[in-house]
C-alpha beads as a LAMMPS data file, in Angstrom:
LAMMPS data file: protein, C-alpha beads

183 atoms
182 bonds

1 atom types
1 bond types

-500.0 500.0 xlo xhi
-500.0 500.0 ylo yhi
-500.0 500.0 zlo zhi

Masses

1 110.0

Atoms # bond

1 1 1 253.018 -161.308 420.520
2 1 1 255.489 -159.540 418.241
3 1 1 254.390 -156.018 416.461
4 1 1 254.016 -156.389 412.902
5 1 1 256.430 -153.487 413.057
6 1 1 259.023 -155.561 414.962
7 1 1 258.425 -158.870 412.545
8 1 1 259.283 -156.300 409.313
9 1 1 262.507 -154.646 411.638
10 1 1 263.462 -158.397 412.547
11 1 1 263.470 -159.590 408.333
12 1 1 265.001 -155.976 407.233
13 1 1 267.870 -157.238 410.236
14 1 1 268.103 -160.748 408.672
15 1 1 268.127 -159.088 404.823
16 1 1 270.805 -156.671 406.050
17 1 1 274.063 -158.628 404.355
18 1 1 272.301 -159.407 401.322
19 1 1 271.061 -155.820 400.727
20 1 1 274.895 -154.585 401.275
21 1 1 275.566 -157.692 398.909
22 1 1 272.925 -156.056 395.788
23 1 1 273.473 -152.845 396.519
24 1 1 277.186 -153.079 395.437
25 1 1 276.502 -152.948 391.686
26 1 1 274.004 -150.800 391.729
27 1 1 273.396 -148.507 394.682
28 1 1 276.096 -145.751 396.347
29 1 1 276.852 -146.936 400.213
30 1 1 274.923 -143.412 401.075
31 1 1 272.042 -145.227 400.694
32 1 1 272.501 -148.258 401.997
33 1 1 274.405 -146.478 405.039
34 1 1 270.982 -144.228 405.361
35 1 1 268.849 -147.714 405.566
36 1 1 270.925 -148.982 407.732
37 1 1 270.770 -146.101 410.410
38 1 1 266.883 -146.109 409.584
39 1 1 266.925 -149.689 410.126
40 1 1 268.562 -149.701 413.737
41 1 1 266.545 -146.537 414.660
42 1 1 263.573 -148.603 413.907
43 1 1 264.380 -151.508 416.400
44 1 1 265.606 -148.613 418.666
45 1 1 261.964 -146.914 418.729
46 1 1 259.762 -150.828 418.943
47 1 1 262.148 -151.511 421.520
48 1 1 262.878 -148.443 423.564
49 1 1 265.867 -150.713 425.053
50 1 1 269.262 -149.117 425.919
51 1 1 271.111 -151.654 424.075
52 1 1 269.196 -150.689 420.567
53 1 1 269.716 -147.222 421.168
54 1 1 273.361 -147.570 421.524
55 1 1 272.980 -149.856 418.273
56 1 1 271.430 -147.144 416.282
57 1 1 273.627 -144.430 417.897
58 1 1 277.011 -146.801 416.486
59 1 1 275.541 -148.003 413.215
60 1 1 274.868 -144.003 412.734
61 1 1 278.619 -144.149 413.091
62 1 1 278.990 -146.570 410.901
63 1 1 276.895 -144.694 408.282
64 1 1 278.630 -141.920 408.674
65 1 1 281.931 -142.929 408.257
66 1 1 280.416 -144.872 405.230
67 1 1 279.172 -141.501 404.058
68 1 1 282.212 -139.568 404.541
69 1 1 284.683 -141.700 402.747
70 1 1 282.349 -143.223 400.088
71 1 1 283.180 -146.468 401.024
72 1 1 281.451 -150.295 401.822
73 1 1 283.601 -151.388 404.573
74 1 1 282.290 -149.272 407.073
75 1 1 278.916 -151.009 406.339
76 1 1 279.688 -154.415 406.048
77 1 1 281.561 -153.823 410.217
78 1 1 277.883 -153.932 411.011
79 1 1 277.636 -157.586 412.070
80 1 1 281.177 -157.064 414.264
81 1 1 279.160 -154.651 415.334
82 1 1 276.115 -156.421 416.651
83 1 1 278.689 -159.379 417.841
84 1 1 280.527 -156.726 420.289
85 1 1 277.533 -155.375 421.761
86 1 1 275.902 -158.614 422.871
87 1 1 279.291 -159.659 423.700
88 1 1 279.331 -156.887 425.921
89 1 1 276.086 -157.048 427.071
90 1 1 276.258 -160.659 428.062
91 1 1 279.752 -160.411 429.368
92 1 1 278.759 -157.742 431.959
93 1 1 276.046 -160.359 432.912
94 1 1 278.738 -162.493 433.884
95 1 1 279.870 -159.850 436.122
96 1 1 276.544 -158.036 437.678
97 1 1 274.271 -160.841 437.862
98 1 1 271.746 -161.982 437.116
99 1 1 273.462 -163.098 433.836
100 1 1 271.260 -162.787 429.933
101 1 1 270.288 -166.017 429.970
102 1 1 268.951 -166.443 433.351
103 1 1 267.008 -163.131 433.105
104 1 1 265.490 -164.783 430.081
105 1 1 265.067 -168.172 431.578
106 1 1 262.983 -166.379 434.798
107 1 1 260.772 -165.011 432.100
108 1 1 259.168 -168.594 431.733
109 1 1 260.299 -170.560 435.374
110 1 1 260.724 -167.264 437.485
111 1 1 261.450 -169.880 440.613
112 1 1 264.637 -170.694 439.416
113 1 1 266.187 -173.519 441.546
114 1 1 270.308 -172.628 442.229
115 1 1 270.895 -175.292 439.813
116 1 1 269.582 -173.876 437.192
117 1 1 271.133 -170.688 437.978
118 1 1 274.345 -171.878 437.759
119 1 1 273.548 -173.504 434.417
120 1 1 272.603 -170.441 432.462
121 1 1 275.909 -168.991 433.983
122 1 1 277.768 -171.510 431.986
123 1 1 275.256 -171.072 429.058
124 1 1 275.761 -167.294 429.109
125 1 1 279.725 -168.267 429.120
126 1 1 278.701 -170.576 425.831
127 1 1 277.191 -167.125 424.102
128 1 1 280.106 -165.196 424.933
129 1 1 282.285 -167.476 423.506
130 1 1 280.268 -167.634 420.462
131 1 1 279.602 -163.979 419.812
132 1 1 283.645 -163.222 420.536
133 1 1 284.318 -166.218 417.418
134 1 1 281.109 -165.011 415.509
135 1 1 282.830 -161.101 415.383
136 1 1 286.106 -162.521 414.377
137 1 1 284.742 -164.038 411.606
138 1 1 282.388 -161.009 410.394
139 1 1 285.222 -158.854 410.955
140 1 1 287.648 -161.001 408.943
141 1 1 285.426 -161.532 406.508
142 1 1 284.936 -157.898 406.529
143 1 1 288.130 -157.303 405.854
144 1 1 289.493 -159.812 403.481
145 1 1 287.133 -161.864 402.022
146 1 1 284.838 -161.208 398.470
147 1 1 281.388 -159.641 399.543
148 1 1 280.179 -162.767 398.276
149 1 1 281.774 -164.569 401.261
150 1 1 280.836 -161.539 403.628
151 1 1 277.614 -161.956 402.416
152 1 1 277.352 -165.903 402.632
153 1 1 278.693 -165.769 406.016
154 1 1 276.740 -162.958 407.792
155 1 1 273.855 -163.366 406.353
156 1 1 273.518 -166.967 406.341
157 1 1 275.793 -169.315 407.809
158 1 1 276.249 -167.096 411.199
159 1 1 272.358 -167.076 411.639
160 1 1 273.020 -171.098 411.127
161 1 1 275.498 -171.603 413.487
162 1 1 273.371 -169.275 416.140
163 1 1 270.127 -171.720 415.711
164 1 1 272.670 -174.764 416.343
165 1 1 273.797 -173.571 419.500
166 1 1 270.219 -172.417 420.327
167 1 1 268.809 -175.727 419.528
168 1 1 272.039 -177.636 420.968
169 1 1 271.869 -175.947 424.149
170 1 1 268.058 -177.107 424.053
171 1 1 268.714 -180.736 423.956
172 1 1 271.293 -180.140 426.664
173 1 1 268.780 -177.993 428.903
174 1 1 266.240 -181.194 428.631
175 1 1 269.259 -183.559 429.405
176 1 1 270.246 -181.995 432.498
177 1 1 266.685 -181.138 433.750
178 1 1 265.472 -184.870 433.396
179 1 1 269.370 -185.708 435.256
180 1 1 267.918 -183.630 438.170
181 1 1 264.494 -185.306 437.978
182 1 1 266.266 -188.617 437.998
183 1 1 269.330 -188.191 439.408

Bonds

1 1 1 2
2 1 2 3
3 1 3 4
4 1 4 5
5 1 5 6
6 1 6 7
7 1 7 8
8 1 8 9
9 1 9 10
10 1 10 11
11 1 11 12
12 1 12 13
13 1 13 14
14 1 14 15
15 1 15 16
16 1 16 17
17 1 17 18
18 1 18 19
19 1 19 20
20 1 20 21
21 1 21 22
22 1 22 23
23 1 23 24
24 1 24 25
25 1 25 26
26 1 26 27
27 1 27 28
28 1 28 29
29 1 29 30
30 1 30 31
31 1 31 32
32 1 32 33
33 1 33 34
34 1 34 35
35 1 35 36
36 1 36 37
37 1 37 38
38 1 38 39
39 1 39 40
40 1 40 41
41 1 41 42
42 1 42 43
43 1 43 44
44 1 44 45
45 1 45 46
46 1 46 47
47 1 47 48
48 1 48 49
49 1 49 50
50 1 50 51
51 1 51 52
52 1 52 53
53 1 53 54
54 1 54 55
55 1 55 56
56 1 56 57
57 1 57 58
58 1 58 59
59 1 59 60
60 1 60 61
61 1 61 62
62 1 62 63
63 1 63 64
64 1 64 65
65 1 65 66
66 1 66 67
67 1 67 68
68 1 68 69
69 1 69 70
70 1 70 71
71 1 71 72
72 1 72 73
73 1 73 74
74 1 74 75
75 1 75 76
76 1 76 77
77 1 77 78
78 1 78 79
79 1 79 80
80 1 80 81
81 1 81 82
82 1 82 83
83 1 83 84
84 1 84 85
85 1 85 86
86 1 86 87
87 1 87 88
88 1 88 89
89 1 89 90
90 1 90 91
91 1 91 92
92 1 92 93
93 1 93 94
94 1 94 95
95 1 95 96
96 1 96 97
97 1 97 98
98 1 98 99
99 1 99 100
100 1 100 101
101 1 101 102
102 1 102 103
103 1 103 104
104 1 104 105
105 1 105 106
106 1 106 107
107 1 107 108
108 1 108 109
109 1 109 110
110 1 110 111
111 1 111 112
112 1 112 113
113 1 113 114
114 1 114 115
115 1 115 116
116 1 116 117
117 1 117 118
118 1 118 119
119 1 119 120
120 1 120 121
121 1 121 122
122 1 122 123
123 1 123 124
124 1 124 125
125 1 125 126
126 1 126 127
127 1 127 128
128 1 128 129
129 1 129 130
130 1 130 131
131 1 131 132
132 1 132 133
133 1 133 134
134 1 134 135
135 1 135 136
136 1 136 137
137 1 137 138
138 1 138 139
139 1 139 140
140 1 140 141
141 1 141 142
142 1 142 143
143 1 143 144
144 1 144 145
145 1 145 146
146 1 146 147
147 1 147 148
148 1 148 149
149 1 149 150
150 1 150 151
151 1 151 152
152 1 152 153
153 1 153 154
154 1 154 155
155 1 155 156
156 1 156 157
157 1 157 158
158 1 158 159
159 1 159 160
160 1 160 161
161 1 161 162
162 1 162 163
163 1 163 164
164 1 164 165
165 1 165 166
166 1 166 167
167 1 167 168
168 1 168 169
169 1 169 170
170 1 170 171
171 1 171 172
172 1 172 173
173 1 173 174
174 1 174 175
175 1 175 176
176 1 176 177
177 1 177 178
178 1 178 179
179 1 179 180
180 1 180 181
181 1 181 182
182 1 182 183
């Protein structure tokens, strides 16, 4: 069961684009840059995991940079960010196995039959795909679109488009497991 400390870390994460999107009018990007590096370190110390330490350790970067020139942009690269990192991390799956996914399907089935292996292979292809588009489109609309459309996009329709494919790639799972029941 999730820490109440993760639950508030894993909202703050969610509220991240809208708080860059209010903060605009009102707030300097110091600040927001400072809860955003208190935000990752946060995740960094519930998880202890190398991957959210390198987070906070780049989204200090981030803040910095935001700090030094006064500016948003550096802040709203945050979701590229995120996107590149699990990117990476599931792309080096790919290549030192076992892959993301099937490390987190053993956590339920830890007898995982071949087939199954090879599916979360492909799956972990699927996410890779999807975090390289995902990035793209935080970084573009990073770069050239209104905050209102950064905003829309990061900090709704991507977390959208992620429970699709989680829930798409659910029906599929059930398809193909009752295939090699039946089949």
């Amino acid at each position: 069961m999730p820490s109440v400390s993760s639950a508030l870390v894993a909202v703050a994460t969610v509220a991240y684009p809208f708080a860059v999107y209010f903060g605009l009018g009102t707030l300097e990007p110091h600040w927001v840059a400072a809860a955003l590096a208190a935000l990752v370190l946060a995740r960094a110390l519930a998880t202890r995991q190398a991957f959210w330490i390198a987070a906070a350790a780049a989204a200090a970067v981030l803040g910095l940079a935001s700090l030094q020139a006064g500016a948003w942009l550096p802040l709203k690269l945050y979701p590229v960010l995120v996107n590149a990192a699990l990117l990476g991390v599931f792309g080096a799956s790919l290549v030192r196995p076992p892959t993301a996914v099937e490390r987190i399907a053993r956590l339920s089935q830890p007898d995982l039959p071949p087939a199954a292996v090879a599916y979360t292979r492909t799956v972990t292809r699927v996410w890779c795909v999807f975090f390289a588009v995902n990035g793209a489109i935080a970084l573009a609309t990073a770069l050239w679109a209104s905050t209102a459309v950064w905003t829309l996009y990061n900090g709704f329709l991507a977390y959208l488009l992620m429970g699709a494919l989680m829930g798409g790639e659910w029906l599929v799972r059930r398809r193909v497991q009752r295939s090699a029941v039946h089949g």
